[in-house]
ROKE-363091 format. One record per atom (N, C-alpha, C, O, CB): residue in one letter; x negated, y, z; residue number from 1. Coordinates in nm, 2 decimals, m for minus. Glycine has a CB too. Layout:
# residues N
{'A' {X Y Z} NUM}
...
//
This chain:
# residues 102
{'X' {1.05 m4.25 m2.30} 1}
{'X' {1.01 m4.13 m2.36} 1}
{'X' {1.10 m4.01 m2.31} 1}
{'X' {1.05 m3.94 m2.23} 1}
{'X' {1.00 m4.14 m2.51} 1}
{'X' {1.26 m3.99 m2.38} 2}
{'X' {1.31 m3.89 m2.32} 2}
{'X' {1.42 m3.93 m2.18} 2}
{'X' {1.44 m4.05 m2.17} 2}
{'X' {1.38 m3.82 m2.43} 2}
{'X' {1.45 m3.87 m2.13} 3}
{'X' {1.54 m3.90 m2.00} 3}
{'X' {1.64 m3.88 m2.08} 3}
{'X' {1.63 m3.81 m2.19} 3}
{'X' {1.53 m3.81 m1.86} 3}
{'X' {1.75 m3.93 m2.05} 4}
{'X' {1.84 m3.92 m2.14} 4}
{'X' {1.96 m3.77 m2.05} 4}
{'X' {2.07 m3.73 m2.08} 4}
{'X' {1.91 m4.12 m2.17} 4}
{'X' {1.91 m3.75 m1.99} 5}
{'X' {1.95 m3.61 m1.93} 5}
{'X' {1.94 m3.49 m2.03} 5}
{'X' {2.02 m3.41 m2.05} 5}
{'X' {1.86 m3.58 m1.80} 5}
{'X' {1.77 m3.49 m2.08} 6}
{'X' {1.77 m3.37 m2.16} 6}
{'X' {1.81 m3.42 m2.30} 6}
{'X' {1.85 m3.54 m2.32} 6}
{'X' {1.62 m3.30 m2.17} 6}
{'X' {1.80 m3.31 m2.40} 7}
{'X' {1.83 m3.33 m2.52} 7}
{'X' {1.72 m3.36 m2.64} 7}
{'X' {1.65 m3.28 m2.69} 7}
{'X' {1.90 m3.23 m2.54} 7}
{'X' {1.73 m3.48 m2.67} 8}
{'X' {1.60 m3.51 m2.79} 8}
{'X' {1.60 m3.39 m2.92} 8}
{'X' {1.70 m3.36 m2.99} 8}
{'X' {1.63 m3.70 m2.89} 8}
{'X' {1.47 m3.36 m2.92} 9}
{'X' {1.42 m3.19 m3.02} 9}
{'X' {1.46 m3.31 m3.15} 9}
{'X' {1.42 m3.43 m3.15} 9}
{'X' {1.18 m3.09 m2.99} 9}
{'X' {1.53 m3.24 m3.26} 10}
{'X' {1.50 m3.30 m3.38} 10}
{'X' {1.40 m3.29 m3.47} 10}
{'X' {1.31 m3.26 m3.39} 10}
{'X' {1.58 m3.27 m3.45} 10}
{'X' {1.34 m3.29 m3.58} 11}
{'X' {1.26 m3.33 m3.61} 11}
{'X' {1.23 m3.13 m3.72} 11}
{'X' {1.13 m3.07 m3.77} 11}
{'X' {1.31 m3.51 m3.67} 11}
{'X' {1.37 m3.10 m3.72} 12}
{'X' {1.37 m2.95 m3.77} 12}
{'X' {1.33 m2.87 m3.66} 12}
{'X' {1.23 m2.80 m3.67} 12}
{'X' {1.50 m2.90 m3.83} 12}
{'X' {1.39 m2.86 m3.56} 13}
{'X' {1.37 m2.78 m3.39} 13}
{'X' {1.22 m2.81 m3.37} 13}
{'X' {1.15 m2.74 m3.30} 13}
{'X' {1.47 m2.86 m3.22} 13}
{'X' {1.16 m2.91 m3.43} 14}
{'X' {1.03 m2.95 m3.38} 14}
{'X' {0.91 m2.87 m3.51} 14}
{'X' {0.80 m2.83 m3.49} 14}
{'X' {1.02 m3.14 m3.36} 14}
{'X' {0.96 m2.88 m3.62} 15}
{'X' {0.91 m2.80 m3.72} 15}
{'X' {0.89 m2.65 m3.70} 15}
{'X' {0.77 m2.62 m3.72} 15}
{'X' {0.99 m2.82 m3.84} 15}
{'X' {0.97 m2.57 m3.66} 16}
{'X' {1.06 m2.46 m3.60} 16}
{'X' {0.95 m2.42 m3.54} 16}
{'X' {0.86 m2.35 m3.59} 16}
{'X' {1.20 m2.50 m3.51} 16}
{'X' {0.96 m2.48 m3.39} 17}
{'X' {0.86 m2.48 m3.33} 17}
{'X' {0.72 m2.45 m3.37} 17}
{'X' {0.66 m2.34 m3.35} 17}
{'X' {0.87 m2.58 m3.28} 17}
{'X' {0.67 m2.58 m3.43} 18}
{'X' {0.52 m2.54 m3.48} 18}
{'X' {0.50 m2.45 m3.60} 18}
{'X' {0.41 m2.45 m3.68} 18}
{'X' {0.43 m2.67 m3.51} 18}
{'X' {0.62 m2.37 m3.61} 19}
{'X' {0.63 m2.32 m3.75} 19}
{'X' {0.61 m2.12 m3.66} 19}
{'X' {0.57 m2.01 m3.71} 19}
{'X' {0.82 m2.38 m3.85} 19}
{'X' {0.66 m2.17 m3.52} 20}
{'X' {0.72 m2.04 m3.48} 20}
{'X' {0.52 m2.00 m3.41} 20}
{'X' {0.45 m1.91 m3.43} 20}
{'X' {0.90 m2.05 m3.33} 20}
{'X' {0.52 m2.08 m3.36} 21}
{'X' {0.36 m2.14 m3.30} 21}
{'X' {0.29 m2.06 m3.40} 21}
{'X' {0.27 m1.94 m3.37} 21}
{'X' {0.31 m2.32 m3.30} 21}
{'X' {0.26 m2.12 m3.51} 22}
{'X' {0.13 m2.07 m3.56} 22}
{'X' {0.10 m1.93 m3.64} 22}
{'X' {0.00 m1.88 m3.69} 22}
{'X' {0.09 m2.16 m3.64} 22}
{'X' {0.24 m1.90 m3.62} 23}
{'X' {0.26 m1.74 m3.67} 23}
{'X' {0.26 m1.65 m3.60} 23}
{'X' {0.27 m1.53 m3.63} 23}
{'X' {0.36 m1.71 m3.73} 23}
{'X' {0.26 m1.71 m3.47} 24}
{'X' {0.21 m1.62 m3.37} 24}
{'X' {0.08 m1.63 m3.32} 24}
{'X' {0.02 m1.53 m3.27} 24}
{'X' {0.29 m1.64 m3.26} 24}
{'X' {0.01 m1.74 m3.33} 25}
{'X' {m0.18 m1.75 m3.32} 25}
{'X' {m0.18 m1.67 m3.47} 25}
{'X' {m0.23 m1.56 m3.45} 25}
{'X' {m0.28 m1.96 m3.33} 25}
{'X' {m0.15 m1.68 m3.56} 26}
{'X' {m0.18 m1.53 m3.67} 26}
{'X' {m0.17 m1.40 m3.62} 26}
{'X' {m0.26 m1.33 m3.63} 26}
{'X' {m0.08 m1.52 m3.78} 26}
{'X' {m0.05 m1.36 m3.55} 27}
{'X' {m0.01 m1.24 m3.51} 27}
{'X' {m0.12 m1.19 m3.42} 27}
{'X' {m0.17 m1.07 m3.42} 27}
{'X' {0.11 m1.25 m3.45} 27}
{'X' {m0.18 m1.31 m3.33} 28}
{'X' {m0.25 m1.30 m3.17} 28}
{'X' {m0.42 m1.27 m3.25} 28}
{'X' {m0.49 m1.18 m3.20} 28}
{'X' {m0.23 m1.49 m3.04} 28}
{'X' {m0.46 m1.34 m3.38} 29}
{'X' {m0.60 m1.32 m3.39} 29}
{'X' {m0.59 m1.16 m3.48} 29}
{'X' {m0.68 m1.08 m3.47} 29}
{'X' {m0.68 m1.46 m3.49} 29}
{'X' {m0.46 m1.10 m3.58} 30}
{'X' {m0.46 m1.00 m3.61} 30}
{'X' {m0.53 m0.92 m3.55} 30}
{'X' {m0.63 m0.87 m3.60} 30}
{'X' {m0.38 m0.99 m3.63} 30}
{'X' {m0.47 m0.89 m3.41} 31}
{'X' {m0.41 m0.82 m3.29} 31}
{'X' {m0.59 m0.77 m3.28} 31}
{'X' {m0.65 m0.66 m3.31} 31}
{'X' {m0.31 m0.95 m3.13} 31}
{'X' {m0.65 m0.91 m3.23} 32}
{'X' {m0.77 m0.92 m3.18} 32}
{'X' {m0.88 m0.86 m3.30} 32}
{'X' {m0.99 m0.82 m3.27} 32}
{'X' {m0.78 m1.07 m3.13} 32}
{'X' {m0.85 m0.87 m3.46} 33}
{'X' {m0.91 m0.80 m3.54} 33}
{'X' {m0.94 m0.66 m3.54} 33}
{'X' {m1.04 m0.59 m3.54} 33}
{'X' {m0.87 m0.83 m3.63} 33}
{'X' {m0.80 m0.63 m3.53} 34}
{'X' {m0.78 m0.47 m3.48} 34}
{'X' {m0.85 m0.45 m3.41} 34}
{'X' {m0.96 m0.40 m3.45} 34}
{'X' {m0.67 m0.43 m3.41} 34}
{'X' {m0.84 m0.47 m3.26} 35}
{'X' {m0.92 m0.41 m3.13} 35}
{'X' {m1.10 m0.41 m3.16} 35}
{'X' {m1.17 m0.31 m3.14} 35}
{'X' {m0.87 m0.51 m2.98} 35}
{'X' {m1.13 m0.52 m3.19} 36}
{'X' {m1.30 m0.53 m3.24} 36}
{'X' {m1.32 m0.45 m3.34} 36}
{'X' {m1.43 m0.40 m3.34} 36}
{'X' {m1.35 m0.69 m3.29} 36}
{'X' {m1.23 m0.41 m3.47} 37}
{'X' {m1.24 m0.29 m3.55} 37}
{'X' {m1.29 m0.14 m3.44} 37}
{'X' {m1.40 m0.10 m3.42} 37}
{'X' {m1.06 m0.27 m3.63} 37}
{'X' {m1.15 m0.10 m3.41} 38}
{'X' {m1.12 0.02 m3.34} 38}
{'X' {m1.24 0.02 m3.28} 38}
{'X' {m1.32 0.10 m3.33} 38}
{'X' {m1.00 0.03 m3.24} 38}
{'X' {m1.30 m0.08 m3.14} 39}
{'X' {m1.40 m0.07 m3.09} 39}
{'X' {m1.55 m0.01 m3.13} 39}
{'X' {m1.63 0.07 m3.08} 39}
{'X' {m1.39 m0.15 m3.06} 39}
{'X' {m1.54 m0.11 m3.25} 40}
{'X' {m1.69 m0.06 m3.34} 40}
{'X' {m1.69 0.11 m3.41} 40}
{'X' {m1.79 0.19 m3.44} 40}
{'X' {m1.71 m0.19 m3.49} 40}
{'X' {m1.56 0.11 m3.42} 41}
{'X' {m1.55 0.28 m3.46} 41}
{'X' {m1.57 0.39 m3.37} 41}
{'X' {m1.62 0.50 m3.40} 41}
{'X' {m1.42 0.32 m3.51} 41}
{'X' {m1.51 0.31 m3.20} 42}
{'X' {m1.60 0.41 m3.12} 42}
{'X' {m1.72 0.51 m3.13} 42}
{'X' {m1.82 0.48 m3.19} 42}
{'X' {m1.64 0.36 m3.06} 42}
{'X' {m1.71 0.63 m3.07} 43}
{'X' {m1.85 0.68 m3.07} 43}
{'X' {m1.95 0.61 m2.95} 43}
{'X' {m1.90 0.51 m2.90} 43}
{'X' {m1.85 0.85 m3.05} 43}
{'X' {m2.09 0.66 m2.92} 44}
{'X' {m2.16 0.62 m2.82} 44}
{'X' {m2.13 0.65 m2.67} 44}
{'X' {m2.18 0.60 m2.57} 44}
{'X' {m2.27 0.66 m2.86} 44}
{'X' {m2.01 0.78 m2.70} 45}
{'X' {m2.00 0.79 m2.58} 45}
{'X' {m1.88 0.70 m2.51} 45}
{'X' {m1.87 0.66 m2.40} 45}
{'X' {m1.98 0.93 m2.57} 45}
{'X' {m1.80 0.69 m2.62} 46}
{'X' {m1.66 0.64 m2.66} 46}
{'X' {m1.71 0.48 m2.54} 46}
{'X' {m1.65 0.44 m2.44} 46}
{'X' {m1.62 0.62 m2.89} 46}
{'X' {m1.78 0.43 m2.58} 47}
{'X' {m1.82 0.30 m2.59} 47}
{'X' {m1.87 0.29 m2.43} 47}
{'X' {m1.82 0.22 m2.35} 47}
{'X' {m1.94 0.27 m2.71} 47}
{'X' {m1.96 0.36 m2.39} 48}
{'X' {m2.04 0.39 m2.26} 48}
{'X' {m1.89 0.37 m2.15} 48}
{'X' {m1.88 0.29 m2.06} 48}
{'X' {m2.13 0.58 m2.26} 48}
{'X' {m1.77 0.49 m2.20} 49}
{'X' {m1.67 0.48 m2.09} 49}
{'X' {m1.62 0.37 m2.09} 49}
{'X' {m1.62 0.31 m1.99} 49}
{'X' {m1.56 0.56 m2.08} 49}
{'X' {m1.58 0.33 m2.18} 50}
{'X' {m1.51 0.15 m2.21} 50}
{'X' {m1.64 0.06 m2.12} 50}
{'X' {m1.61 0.01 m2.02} 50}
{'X' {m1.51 0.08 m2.44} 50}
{'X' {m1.77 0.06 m2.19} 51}
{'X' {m1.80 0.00 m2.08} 51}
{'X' {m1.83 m0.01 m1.92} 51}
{'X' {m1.84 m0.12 m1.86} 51}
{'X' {m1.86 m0.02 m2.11} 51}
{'X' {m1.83 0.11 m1.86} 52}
{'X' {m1.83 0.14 m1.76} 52}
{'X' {m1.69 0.10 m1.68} 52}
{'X' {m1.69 0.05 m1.57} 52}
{'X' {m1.87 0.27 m1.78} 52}
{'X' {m1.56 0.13 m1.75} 53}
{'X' {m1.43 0.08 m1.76} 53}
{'X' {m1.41 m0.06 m1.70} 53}
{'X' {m1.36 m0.10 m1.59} 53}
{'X' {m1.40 0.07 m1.91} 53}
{'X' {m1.47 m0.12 m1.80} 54}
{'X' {m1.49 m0.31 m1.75} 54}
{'X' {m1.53 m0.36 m1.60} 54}
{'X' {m1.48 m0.42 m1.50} 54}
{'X' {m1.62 m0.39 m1.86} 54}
{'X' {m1.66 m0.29 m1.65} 55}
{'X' {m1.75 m0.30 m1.49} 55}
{'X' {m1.66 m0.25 m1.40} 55}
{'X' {m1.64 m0.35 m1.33} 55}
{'X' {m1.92 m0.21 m1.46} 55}
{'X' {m1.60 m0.18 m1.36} 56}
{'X' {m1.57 m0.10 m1.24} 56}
{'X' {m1.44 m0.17 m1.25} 56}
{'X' {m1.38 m0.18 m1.14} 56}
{'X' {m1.58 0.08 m1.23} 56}
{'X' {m1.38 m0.22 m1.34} 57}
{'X' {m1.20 m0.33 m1.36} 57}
{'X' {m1.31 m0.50 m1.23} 57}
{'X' {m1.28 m0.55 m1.12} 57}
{'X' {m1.16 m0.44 m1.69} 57}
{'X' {m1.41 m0.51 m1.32} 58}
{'X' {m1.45 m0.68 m1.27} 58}
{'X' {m1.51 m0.64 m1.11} 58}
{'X' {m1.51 m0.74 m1.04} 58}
{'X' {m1.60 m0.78 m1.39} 58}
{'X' {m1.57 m0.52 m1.04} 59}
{'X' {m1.58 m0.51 m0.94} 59}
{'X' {m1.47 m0.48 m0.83} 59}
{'X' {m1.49 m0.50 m0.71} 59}
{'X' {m1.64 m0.45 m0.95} 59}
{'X' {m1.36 m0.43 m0.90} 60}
{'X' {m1.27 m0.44 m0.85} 60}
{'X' {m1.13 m0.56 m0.79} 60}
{'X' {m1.05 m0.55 m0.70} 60}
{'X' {m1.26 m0.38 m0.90} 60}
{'X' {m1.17 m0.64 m0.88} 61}
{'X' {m1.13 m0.75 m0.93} 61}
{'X' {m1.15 m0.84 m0.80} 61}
{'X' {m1.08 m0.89 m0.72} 61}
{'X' {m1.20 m0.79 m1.08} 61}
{'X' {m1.33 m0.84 m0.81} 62}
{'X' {m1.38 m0.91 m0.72} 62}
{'X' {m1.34 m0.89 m0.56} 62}
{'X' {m1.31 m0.97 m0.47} 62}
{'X' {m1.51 m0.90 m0.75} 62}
{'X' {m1.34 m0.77 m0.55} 63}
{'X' {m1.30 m0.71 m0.40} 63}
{'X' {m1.16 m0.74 m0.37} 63}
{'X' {m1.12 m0.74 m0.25} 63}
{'X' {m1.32 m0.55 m0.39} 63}
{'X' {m1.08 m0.75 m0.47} 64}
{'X' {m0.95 m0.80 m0.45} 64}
{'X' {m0.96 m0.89 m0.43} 64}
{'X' {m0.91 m0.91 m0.32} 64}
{'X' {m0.87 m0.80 m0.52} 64}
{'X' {m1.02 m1.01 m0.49} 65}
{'X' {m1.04 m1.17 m0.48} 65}
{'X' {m1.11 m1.20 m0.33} 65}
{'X' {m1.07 m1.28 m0.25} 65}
{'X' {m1.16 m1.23 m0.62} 65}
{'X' {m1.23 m1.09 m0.30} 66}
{'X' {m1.26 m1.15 m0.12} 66}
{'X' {m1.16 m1.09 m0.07} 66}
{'X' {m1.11 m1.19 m0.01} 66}
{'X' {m1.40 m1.10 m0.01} 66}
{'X' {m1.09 m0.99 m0.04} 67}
{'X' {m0.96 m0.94 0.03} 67}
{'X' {m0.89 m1.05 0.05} 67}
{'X' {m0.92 m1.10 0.16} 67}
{'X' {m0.87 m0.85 m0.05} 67}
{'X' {m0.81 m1.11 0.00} 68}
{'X' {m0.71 m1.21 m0.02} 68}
{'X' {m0.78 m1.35 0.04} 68}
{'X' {m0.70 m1.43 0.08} 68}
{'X' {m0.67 m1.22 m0.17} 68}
{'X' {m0.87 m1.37 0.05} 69}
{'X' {m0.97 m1.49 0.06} 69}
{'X' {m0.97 m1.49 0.25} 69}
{'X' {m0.95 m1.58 0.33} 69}
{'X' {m1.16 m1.44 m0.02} 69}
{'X' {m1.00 m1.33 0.26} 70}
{'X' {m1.02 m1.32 0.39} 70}
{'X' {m0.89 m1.31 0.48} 70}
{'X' {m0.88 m1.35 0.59} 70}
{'X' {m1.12 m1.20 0.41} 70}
{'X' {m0.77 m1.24 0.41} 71}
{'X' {m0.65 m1.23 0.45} 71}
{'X' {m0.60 m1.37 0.44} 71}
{'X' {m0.51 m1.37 0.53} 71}
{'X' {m0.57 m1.13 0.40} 71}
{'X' {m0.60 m1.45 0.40} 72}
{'X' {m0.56 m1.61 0.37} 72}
{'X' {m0.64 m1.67 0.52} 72}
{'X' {m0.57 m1.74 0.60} 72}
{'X' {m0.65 m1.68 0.20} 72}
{'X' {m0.78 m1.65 0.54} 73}
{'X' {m0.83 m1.71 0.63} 73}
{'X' {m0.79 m1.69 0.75} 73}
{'X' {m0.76 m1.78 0.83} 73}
{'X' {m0.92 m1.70 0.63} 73}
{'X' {m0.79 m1.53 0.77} 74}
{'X' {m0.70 m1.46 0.92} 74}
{'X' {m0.55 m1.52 0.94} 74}
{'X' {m0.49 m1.54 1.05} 74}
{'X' {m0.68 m1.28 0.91} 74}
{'X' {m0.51 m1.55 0.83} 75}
{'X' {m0.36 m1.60 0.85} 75}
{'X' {m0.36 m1.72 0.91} 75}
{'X' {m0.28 m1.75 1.00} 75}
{'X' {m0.28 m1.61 0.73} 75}
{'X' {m0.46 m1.81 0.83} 76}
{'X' {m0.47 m1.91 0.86} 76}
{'X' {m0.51 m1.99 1.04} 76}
{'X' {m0.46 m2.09 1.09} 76}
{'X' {m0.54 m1.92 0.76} 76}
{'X' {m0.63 m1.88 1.11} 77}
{'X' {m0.68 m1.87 1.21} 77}
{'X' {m0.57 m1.85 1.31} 77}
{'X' {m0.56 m1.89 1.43} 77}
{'X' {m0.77 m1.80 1.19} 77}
{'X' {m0.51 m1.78 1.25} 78}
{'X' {m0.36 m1.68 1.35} 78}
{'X' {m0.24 m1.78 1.36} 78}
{'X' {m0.17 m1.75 1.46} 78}
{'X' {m0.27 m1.51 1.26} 78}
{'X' {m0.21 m1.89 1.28} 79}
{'X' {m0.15 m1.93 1.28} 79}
{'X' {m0.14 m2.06 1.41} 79}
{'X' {m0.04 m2.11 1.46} 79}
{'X' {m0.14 m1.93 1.17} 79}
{'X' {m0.28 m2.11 1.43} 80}
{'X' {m0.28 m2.21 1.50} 80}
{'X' {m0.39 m2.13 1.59} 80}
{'X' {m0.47 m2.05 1.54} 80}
{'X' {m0.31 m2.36 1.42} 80}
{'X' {m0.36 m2.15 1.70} 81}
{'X' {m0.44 m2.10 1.84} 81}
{'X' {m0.51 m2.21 1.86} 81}
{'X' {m0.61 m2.16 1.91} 81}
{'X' {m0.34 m2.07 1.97} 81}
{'X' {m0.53 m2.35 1.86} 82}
{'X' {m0.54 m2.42 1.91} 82}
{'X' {m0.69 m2.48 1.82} 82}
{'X' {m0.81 m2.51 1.86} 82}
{'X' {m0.40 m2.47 1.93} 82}
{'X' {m0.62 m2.50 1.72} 83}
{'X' {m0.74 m2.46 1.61} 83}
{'X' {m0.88 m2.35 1.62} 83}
{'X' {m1.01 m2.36 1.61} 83}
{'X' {m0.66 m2.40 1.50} 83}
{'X' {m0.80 m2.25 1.63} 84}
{'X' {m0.91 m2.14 1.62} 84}
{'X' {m1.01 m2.15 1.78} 84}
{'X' {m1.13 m2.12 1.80} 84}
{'X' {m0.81 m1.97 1.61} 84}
{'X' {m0.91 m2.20 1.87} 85}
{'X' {m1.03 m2.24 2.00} 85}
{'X' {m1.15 m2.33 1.93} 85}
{'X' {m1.27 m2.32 1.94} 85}
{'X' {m0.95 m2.35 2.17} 85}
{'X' {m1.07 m2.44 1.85} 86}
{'X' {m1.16 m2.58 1.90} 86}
{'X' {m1.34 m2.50 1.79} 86}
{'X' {m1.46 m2.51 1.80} 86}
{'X' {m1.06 m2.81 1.79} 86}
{'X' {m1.22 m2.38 1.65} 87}
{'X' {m1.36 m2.38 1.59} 87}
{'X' {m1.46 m2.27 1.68} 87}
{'X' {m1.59 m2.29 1.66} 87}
{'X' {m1.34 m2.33 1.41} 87}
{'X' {m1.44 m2.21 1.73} 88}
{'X' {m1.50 m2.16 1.84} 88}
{'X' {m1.55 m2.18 1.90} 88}
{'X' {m1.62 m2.11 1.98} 88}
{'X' {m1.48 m2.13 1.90} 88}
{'X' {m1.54 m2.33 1.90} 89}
{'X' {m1.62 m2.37 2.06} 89}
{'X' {m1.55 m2.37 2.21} 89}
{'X' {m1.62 m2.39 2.31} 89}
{'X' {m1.74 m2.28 2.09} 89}
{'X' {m1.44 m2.34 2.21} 90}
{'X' {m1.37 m2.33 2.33} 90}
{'X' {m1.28 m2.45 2.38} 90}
{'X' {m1.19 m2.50 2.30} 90}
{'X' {m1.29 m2.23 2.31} 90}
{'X' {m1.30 m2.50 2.49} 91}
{'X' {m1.18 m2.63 2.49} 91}
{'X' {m1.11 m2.58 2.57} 91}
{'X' {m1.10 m2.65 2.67} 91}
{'X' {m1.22 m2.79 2.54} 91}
{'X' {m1.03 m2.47 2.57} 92}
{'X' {m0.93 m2.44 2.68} 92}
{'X' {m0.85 m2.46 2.60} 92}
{'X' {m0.88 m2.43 2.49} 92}
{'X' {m0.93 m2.31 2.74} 92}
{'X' {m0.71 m2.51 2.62} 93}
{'X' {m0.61 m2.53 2.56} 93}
{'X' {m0.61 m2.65 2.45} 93}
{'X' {m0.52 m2.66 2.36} 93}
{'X' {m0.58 m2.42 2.53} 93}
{'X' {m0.74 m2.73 2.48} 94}
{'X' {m0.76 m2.85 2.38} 94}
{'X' {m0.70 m2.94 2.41} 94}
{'X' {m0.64 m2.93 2.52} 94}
{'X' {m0.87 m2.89 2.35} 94}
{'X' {m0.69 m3.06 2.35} 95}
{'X' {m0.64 m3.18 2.38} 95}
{'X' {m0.70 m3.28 2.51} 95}
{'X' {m0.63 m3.35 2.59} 95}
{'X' {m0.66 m3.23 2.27} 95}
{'X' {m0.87 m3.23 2.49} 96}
{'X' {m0.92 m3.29 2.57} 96}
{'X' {m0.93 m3.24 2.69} 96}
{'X' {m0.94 m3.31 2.79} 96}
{'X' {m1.01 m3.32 2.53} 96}
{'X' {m0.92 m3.08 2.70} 97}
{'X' {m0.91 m3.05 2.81} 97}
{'X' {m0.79 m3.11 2.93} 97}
{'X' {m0.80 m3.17 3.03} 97}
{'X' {m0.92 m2.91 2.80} 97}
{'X' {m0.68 m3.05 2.85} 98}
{'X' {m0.55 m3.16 2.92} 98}
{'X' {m0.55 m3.27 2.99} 98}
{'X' {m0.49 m3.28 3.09} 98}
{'X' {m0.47 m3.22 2.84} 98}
{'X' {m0.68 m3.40 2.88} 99}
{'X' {m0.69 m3.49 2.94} 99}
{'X' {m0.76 m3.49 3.10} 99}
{'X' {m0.71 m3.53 3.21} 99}
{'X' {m0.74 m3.56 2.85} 99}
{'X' {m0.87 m3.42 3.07} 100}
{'X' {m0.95 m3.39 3.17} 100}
{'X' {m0.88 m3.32 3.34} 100}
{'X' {m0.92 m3.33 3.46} 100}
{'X' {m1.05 m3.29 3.09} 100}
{'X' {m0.74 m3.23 3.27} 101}
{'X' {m0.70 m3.18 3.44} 101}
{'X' {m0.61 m3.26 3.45} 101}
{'X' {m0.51 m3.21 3.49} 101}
{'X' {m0.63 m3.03 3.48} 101}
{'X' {m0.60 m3.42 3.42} 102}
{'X' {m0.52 m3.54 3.50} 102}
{'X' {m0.57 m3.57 3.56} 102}
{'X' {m0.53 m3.66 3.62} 102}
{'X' {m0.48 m3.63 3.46} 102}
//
């Protein structure tokens, strides 16, 4: 069970713990009461920017997410020459070509 490297939690440190835990999932759904309050008190316009807000956060989001997708791939392509022929379709510098100018 423990490695005897670390130190075994006592049985109070472990109370502690789920004591420190669940007063913070209190704190965290408070938190979350609040904001769904505030929100509903919005006006109509209030609400329109907030939503508009989100959308234009998750489109952004997304364009970040293919960015990175595509810069991952180019890196990836750039890194091996040899690779990037074979997915190409090129056998210059392939394995087989080698074989072939023996």
């Amino acid at each position: 069970r423990n490695d005897s490297s670390e130190p075994a939690i006592t049985d109070i440190q472990y109370s502690e713990a789920l004591q420190n835990l669940a007063e913070s999932m209190k704190r965290s759904e408070m938190t979350r009461c609040h904001v769904r309050m505030h929100c509903s008190m919005l006006g109509p316009e209030h609400q329109r920017a907030l939503y508009q807000a989100k959308v234009r956060l998750n489109q952004l989001t997304q364009q970040v997410q293919q960015l990175n997708q595509q810069q991952q791939i180019q890196q990836h392509q750039s890194s091996s020459p040899m690779t990037t022929s074979f997915f190409n379709g090129s056998s210059q510098g392939s394995f087989a070509n080698k074989m072939e100018q023996r």
